[in-house]
N, C-alpha and C positions, 0 to 999 in steps of 0.2 A: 829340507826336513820333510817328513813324507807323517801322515796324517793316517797311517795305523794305528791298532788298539795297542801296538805294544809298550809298556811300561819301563822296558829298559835301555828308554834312551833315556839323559839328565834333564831333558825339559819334560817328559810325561809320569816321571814318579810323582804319586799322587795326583794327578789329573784325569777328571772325568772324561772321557772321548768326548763330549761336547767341546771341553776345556781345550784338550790336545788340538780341536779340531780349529776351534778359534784363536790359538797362541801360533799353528803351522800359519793361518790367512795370515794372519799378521807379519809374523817372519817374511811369509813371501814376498809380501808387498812393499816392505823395506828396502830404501836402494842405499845405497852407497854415498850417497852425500847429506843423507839424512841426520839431523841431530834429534836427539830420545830424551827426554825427562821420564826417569821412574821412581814410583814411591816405592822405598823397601828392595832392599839390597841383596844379592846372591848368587846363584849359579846362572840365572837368565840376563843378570846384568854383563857377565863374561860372553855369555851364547850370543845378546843381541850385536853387542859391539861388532863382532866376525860380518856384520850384516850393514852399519851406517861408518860414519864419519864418525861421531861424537855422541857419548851416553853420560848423562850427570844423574847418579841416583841420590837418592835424600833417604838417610836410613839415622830411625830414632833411637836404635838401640846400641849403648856403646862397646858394648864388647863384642855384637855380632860385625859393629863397625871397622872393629881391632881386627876383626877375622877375617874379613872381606877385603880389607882395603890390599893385605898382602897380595903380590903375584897377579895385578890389575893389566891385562893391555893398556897403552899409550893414550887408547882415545876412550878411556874410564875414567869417572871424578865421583867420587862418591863421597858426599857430605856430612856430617854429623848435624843431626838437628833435634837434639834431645825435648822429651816434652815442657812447655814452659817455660825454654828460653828463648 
């Protein structure tokens, strides 16, 4: 992933160049046997998996949960942990 201004890739819409610039370091430095905890669930939980071993995301909303969990890679888990339970 290359750390241009452009917006039409799935990880830089709506992201400031600062943003883009600190979500590329990250990507990079990602190896392959790495396991990821992320809060809140989406198209970066798809994009980072491509990059370690194993990603568990914890996402509190249930119908974005319903939305997301379809069509997951093998090495995706993505949680439900609604507020106040």
């Amino acid at each position: 992933m290359s750390s241009n201004n452009s917006s039409n890739n799935s990880s830089g819409v709506g992201l400031t160049d600062q943003e883009k610039k600190i979500l590329c370091e990250f990507l990079n430095n990602l190896k392959k046997t790495d396991k990821v905890l992320e809060f809140g669930s989406g198209q970066s939980t798809k994009e980072i998996s491509a990059f370690v071993k194993e990603i568990v995301s914890i996402e509190h909303q249930e119908d974005w949960f319903l939305k997301v969990s379809k069509d997951l890679p093998n090495n995706c888990t993505i949680l439900l942990k609604k507020p106040n339970q």
